[in-house]
Backbone bond lengths (Angstrom), bond angles and torsions (degrees), N, CA, C in turn:
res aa  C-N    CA-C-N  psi(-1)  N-CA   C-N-CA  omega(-1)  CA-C   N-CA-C  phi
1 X - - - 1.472 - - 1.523 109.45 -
2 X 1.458 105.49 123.70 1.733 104.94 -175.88 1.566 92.03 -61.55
3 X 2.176 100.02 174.93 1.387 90.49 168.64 1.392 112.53 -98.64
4 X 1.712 116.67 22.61 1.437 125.76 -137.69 1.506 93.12 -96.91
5 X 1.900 100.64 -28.68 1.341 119.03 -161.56 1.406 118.13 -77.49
6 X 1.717 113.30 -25.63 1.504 124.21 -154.51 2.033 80.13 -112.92
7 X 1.854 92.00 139.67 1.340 98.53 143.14 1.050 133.68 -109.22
8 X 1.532 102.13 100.35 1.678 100.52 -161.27 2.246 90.18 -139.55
9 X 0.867 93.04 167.30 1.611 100.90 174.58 1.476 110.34 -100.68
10 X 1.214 122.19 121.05 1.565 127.58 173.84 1.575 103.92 -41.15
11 X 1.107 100.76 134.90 1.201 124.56 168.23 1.934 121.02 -120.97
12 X 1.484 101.25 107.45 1.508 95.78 174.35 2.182 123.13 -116.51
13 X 1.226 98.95 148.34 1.737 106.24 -176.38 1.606 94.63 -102.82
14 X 1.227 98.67 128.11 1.424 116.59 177.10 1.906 106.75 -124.98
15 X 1.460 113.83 99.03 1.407 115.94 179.97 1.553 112.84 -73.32
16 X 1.242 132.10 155.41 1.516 152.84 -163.60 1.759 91.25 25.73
17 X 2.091 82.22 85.89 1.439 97.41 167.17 1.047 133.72 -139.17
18 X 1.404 87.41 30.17 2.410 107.62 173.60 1.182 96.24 -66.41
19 X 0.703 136.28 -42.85 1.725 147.66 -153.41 1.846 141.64 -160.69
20 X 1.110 125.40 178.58 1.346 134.46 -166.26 1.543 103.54 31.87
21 X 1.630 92.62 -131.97 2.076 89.93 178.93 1.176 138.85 -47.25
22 X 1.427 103.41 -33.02 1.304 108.73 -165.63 1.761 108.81 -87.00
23 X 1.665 113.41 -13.49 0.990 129.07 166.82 1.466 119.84 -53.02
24 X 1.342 111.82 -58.01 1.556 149.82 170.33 1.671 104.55 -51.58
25 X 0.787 137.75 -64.16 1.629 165.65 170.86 1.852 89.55 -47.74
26 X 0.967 119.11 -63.11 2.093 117.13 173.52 1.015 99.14 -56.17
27 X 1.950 132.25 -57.33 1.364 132.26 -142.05 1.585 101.65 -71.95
28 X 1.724 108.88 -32.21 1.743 100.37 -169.27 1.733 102.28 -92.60
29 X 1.171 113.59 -28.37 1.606 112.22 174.52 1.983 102.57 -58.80
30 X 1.349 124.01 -40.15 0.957 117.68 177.15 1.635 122.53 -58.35
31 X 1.821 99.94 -49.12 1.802 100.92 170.83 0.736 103.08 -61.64
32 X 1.475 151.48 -41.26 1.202 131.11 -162.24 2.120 118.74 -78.83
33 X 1.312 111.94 7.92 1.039 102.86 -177.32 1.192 109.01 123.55
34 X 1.429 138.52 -31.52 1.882 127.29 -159.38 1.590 93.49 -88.00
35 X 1.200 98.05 171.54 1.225 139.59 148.99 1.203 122.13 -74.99
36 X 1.677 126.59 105.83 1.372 119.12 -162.99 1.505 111.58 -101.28
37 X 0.833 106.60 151.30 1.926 107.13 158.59 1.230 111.17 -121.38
38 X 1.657 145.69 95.29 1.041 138.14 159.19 1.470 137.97 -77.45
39 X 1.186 99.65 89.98 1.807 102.59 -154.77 1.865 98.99 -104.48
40 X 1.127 117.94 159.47 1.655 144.23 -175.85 1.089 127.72 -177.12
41 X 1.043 150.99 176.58 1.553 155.39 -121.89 0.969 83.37 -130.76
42 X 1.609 149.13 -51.65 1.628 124.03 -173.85 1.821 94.86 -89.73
43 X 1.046 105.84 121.71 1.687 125.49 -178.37 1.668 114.76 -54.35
44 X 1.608 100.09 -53.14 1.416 137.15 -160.79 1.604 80.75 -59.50
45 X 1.546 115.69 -85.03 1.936 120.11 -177.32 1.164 114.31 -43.74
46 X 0.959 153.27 -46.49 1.640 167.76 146.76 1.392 90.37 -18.72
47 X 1.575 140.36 -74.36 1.299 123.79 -167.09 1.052 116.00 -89.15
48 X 1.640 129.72 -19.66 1.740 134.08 154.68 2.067 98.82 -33.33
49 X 1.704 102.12 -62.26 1.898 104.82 -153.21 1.770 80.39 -68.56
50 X 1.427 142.99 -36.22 1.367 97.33 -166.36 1.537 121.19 -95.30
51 X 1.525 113.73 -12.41 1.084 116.58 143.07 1.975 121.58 -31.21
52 X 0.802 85.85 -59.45 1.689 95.81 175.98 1.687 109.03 -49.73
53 X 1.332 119.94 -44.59 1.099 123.41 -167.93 1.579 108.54 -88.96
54 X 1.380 120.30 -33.76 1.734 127.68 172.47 1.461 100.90 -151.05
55 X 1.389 100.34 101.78 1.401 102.84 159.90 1.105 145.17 -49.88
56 X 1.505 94.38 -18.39 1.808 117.17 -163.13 1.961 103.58 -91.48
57 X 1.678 100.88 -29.24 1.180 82.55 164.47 2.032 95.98 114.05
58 X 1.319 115.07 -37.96 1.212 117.97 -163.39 1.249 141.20 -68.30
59 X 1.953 80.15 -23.56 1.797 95.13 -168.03 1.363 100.50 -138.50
60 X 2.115 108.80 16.50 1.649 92.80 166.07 1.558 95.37 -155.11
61 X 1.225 113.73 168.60 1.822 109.03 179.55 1.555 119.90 178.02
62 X 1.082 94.51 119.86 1.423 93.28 -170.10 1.718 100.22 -98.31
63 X 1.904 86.10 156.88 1.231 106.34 -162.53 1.588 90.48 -144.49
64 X 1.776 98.73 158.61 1.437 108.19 -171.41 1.687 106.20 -98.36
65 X 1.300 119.07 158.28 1.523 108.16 -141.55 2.104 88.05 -176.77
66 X 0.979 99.61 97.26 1.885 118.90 174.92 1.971 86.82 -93.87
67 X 1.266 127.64 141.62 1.295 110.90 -174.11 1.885 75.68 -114.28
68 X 1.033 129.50 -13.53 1.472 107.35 -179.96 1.728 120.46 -57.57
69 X 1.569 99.03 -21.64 1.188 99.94 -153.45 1.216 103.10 -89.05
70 X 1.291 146.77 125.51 1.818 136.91 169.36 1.289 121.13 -46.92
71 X 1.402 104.21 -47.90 1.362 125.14 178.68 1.632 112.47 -48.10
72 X 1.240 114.08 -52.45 1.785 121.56 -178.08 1.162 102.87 -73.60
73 X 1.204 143.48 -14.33 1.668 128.97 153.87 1.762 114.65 -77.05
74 X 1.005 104.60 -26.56 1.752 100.80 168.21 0.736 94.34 -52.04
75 X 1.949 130.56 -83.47 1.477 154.24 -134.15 1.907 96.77 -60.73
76 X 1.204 105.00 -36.36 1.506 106.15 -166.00 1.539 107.51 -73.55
77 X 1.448 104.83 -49.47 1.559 130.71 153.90 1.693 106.51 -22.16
78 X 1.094 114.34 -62.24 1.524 117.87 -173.48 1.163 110.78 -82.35
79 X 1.060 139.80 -43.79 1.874 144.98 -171.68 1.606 87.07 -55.57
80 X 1.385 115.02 -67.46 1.796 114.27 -159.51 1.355 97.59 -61.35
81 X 1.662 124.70 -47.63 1.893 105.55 179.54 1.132 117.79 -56.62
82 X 1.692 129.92 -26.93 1.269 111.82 -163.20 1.739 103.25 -89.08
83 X 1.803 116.98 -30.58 1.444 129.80 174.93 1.458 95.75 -62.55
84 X 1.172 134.09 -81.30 1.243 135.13 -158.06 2.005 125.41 -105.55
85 X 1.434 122.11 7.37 1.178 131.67 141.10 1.838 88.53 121.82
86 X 1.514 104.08 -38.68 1.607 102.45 -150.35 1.436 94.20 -147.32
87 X 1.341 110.39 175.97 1.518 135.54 170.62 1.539 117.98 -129.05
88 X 0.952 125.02 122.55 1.742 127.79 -179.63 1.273 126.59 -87.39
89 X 1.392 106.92 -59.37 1.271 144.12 -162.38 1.522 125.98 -129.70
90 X 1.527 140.98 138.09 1.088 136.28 -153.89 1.586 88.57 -154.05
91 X 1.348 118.34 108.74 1.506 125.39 171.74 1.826 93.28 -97.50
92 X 1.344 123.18 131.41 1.075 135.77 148.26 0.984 145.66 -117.32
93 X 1.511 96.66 99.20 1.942 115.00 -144.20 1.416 105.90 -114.86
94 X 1.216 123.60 13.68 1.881 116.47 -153.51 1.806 101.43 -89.96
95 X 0.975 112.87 135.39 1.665 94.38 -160.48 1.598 94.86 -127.69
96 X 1.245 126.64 178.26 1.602 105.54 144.05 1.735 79.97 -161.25
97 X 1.504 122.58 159.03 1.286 136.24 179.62 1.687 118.64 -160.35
98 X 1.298 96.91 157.23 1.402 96.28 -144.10 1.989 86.79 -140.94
99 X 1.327 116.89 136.73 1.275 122.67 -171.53 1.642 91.02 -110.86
100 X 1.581 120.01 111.77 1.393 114.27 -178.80 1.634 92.58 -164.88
101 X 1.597 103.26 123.84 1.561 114.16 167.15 1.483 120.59 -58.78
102 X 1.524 92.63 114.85 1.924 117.43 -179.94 1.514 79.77 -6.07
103 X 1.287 131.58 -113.14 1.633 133.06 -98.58 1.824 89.72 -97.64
104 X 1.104 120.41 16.18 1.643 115.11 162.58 1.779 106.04 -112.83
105 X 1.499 117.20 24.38 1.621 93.01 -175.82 1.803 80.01 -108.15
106 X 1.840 87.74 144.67 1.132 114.03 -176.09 1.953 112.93 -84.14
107 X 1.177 104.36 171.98 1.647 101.47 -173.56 1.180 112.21 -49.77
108 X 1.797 94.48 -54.68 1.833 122.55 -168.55 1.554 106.40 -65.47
109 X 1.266 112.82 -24.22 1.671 116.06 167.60 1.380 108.20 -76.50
110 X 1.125 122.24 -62.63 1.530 120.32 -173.79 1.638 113.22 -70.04
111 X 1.210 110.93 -13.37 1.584 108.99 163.09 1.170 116.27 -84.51
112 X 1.215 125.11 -47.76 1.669 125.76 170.53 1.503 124.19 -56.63
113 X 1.380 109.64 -14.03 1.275 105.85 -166.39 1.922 80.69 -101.32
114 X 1.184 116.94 -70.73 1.663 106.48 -170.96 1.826 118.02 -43.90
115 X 1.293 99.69 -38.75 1.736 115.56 160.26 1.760 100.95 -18.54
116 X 1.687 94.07 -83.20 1.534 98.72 -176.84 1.602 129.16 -64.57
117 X 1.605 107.19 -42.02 1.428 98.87 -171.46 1.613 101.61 -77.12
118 X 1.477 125.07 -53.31 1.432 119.48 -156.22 1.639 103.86 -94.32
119 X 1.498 123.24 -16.79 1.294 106.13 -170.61 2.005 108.40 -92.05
120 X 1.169 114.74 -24.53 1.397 145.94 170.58 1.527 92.78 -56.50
121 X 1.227 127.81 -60.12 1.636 123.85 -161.92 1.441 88.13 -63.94
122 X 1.325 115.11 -67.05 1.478 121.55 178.28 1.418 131.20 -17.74
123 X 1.430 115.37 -63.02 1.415 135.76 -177.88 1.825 106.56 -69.46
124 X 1.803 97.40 -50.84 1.870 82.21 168.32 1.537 125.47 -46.42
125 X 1.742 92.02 -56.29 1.490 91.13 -162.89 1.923 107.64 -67.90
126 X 1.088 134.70 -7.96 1.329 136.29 -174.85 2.200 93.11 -82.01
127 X 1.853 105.68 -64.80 1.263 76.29 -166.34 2.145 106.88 -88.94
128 X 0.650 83.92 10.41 1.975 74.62 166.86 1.528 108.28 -98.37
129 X 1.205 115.33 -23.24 1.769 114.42 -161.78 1.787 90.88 -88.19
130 X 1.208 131.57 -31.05 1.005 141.15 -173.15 1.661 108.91 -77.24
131 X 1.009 103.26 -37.39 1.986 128.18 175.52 1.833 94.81 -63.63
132 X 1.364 116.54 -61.18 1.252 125.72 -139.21 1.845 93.70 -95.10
133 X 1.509 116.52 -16.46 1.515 127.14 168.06 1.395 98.77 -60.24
134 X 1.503 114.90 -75.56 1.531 118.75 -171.28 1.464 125.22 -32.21
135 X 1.781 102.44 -38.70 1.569 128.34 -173.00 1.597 96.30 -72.53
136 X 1.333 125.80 -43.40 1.187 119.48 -153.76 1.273 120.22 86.00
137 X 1.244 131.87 -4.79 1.346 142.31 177.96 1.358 121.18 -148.56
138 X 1.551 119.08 127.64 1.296 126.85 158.13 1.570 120.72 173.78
139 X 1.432 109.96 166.04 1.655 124.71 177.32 1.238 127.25 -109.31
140 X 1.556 127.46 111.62 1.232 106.75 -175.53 1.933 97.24 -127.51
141 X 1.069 119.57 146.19 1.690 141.10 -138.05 1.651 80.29 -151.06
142 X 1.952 109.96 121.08 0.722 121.92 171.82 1.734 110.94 -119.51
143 X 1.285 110.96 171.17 1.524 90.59 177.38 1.285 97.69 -131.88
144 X 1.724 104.28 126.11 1.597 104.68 175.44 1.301 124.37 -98.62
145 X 1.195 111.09 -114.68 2.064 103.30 161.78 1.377 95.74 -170.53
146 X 1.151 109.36 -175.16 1.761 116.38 162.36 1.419 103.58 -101.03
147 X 1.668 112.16 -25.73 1.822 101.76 169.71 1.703 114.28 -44.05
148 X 1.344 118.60 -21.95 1.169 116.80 -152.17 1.493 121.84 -118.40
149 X 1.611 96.54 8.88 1.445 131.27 166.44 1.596 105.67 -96.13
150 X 1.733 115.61 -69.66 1.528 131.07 -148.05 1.753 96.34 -88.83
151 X 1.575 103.73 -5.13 2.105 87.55 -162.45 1.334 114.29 91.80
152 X 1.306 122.16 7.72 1.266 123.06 -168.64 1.379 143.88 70.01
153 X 0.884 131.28 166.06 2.043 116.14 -177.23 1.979 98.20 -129.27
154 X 1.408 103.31 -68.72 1.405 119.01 -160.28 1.880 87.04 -122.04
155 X 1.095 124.04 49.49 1.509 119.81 164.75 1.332 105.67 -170.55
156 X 1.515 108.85 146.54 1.586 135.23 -178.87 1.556 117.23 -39.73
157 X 1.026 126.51 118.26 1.596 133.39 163.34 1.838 103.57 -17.76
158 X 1.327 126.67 -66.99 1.361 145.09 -173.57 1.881 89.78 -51.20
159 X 1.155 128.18 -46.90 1.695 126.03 -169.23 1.533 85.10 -71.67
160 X 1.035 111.56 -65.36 1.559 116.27 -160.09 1.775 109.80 -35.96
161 X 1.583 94.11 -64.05 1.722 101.31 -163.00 1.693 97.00 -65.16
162 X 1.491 128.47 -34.65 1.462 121.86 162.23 1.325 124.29 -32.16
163 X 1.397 113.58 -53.93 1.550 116.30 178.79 1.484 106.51 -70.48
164 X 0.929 104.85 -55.17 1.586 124.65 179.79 1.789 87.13 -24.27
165 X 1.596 121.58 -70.05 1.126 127.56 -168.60 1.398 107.90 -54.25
166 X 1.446 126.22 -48.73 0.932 110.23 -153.23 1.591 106.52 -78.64
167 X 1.560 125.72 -29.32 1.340 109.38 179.48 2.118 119.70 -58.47
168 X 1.792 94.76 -14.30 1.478 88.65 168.25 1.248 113.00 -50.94
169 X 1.726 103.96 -74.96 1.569 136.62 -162.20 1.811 85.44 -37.26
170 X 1.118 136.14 -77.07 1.169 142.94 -155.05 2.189 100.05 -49.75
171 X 0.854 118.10 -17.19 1.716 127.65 -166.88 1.932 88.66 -98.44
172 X 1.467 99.74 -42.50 1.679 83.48 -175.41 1.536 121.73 -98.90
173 X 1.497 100.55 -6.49 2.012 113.14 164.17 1.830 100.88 -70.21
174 X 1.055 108.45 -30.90 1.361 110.53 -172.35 1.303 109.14 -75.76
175 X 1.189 140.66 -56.31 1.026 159.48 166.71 1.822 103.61 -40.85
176 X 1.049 121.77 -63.30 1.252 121.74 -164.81 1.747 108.34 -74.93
177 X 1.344 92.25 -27.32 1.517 103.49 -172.05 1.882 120.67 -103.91
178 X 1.382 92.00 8.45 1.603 81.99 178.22 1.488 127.56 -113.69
179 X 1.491 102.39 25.11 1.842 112.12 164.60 1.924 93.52 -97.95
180 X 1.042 109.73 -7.64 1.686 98.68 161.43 1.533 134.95 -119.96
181 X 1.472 94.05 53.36 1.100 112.41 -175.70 1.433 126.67 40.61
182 X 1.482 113.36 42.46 1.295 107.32 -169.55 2.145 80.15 -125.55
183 X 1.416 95.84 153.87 2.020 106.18 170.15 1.341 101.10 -136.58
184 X 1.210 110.15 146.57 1.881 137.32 -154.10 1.539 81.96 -131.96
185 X 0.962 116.04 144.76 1.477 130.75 168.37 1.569 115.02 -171.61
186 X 1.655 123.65 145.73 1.262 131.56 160.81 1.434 125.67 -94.68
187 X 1.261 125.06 142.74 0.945 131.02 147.89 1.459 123.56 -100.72
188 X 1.469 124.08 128.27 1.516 134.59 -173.51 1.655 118.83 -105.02
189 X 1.383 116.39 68.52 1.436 98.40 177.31 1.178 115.64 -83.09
190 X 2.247 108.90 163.81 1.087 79.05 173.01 1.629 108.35 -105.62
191 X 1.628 126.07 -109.40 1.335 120.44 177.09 1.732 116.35 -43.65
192 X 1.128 145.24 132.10 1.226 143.47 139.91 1.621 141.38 -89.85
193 X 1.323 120.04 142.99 0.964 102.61 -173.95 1.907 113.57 -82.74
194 X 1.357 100.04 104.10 1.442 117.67 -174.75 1.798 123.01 -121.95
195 X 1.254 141.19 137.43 1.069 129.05 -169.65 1.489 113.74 -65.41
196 X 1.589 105.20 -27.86 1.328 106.20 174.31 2.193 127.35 -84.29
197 X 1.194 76.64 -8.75 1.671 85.31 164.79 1.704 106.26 -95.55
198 X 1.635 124.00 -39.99 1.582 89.58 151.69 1.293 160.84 -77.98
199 X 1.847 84.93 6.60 1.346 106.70 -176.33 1.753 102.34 -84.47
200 X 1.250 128.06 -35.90 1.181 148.91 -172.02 1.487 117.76 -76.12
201 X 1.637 110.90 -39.00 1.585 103.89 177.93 1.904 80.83 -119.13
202 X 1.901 87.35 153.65 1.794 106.49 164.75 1.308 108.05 -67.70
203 X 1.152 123.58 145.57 1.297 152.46 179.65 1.863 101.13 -58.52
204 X 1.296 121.06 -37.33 1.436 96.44 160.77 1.621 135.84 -91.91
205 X 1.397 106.87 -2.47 1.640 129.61 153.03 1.392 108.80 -74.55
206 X 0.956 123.74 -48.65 1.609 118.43 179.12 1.960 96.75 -43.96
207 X 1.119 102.43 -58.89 1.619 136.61 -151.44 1.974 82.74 -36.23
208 X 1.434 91.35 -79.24 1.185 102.77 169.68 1.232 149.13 -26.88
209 X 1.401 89.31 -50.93 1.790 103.95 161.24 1.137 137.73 -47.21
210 X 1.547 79.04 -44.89 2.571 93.74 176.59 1.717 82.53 -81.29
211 X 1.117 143.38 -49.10 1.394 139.13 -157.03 2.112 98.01 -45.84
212 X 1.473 105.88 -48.27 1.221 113.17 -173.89 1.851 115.17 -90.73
213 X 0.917 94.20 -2.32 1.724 102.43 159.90 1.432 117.01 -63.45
214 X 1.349 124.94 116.16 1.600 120.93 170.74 1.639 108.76 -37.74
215 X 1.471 121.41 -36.70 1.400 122.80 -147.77 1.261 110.81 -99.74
216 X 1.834 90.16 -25.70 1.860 111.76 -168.83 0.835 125.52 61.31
217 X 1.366 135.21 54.23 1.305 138.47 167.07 1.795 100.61 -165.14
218 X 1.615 117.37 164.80 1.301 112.97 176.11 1.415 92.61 -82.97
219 X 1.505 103.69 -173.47 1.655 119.31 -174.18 1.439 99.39 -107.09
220 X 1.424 104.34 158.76 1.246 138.00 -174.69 1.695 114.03 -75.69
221 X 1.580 110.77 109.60 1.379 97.81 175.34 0.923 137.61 -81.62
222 X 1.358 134.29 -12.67 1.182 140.77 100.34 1.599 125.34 25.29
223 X 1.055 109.76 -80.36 1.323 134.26 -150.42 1.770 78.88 -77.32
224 X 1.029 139.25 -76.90 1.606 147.33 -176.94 1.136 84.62 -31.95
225 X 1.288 131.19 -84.09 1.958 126.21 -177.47 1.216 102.71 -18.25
226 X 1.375 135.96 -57.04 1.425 134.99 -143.76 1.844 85.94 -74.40
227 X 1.132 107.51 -81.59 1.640 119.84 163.45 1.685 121.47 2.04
228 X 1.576 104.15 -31.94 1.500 116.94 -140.31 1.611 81.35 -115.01
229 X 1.548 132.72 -50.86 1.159 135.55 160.36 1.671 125.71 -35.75
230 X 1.680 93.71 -67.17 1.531 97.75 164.53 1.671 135.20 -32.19
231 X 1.412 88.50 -53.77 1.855 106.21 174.82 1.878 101.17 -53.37
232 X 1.588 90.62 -59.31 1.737 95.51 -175.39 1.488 128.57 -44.02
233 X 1.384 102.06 -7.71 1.691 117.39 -166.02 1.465 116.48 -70.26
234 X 0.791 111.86 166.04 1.795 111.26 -171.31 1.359 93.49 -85.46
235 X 1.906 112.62 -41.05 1.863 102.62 -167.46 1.398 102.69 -86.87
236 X 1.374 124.27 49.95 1.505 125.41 -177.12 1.215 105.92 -109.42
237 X 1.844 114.61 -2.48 1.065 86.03 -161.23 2.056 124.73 -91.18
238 X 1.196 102.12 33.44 1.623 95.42 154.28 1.611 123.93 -96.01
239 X 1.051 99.99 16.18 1.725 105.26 -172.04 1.728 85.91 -108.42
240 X 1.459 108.81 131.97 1.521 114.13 153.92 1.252 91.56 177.26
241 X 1.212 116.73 155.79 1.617 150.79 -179.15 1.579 98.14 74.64
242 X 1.292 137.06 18.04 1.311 134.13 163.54 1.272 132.61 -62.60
243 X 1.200 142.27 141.87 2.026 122.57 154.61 1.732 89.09 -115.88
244 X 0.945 104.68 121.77 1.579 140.23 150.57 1.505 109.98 -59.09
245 X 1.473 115.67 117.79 1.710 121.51 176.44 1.035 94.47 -105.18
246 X 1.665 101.95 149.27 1.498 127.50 158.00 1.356 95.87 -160.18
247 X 1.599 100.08 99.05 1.391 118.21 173.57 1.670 130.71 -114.31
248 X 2.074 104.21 -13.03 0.930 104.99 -170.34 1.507 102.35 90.73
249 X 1.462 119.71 -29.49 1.414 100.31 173.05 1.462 111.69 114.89
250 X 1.624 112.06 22.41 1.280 130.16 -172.28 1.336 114.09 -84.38
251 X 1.400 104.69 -39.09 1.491 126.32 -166.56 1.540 94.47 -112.76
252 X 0.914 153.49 178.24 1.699 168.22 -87.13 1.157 120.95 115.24
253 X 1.268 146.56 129.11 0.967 154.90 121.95 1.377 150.55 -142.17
């Protein structure tokens, strides 16, 4: 079903979206017009950030959202068709990372951490891309890293090879999924300026970090939102199986 055909208002799900990027990533899909769903694993923040964004309730809503689980992307899948008719768009932002020297990360660490970043991308894009095949239409926006290009700088081997995965997964959703009008695409930032990346690196590693930036400074989260919109666009659709950098200029290619 085109979206040319339905009068309905885009509606997009943006996962780990209490806060930081993925917060940012709801807030500009919202100015710009959609219908948000900001869903994450703590339930409670998820309906605090869309509260924040529409009080009224109409045009934003958070929902609780474990991305390990397959099952909670169905369930989420169904709440927004039956509230709001359809699904458009699928931001898959839920991240989790962990700063731990290669040869001390434990199984249960390196499973929990790929759990969320690479198995979560996975399970969205299988049950929404599968949703959005039937429809004939849809966007799904993954988020990779530059850890997962370069080997990482200031993050764990286990984050790294996650992203690493997910810019695959995103080359073969695309592939499988783009005679049904659906486009898979990455975005790769690299450092951002986020509370949880200064919460995560020391203040004289941080220091360093922008020191070794071509541009010198972290990136704008913001600016990735803008990125994250673009992809979401209806006239996007010749872009798919891409990852999009914004590294500041760390990475090249």
């Amino acid at each position: 079903m085109s979206p040319h055909e339905e009068e309905i208002q885009h509606v997009a799900v943006v996962t780990g979206a209490a806060g930081g990027l993925g917060a940012c990533i709801a807030g500009r899909l919202y100015d710009r017009g959609y219908r948000v769903a900001l869903t994450d694993v703590d339930e409670e923040a998820a309906v605090k950030a869309a509260a924040g964004l529409d009080p009224e309730g109409g045009q934003a809503v958070g929902l609780a959202l474990d991305v390990r689980d397959k099952d909670a992307f169905t369930r989420v899948r169904d709440h927004l068709v039956k509230r709001w008719g359809a699904v458009h768009v699928l931001v898959n932002n839920a991240g989790q990372s962990k700063v731990e020297a290669l040869m001390e990360i434990s199984r249960e660490s390196f499973e929990a951490v790929v759990s969320t970043n690479l198995n979560g991308t996975f399970y969205g894009c299988q049950v929404f891309g599968a949703y959005f095949a039937e429809r004939g239409y849809g966007r799904i926006v993954n988020m990779a890293s530059l850890a997962g290009q370069n080997g990482g700088t200031a993050t764990g081997a286990h984050y790294a090879a996650a992203k690493g995965g997910v810019a695959t997964l995103t080359k073969v959703f695309a592939r499988e999924l783009g005679p049904h009008g659906v486009t898979v695409n990455a975005i790769s930032p690299g450092p951002q300026d986020l509370p949880v990346v200064r919460a995560m690196v020391p203040p004289d590693q941080l220091a360093a970090i922008e020191q070794a930036i071509p541009v010198q400074r972290l990136g704008r989260p913001r600016f990735i939102a803008d990125m994250a919109v673009l992809l979401a666009s209806e006239h996007a659709d010749a872009v798919t199986g891409a990852c999009w950098d914004a590294n500041g200029g760390l990475y090249m290619r």
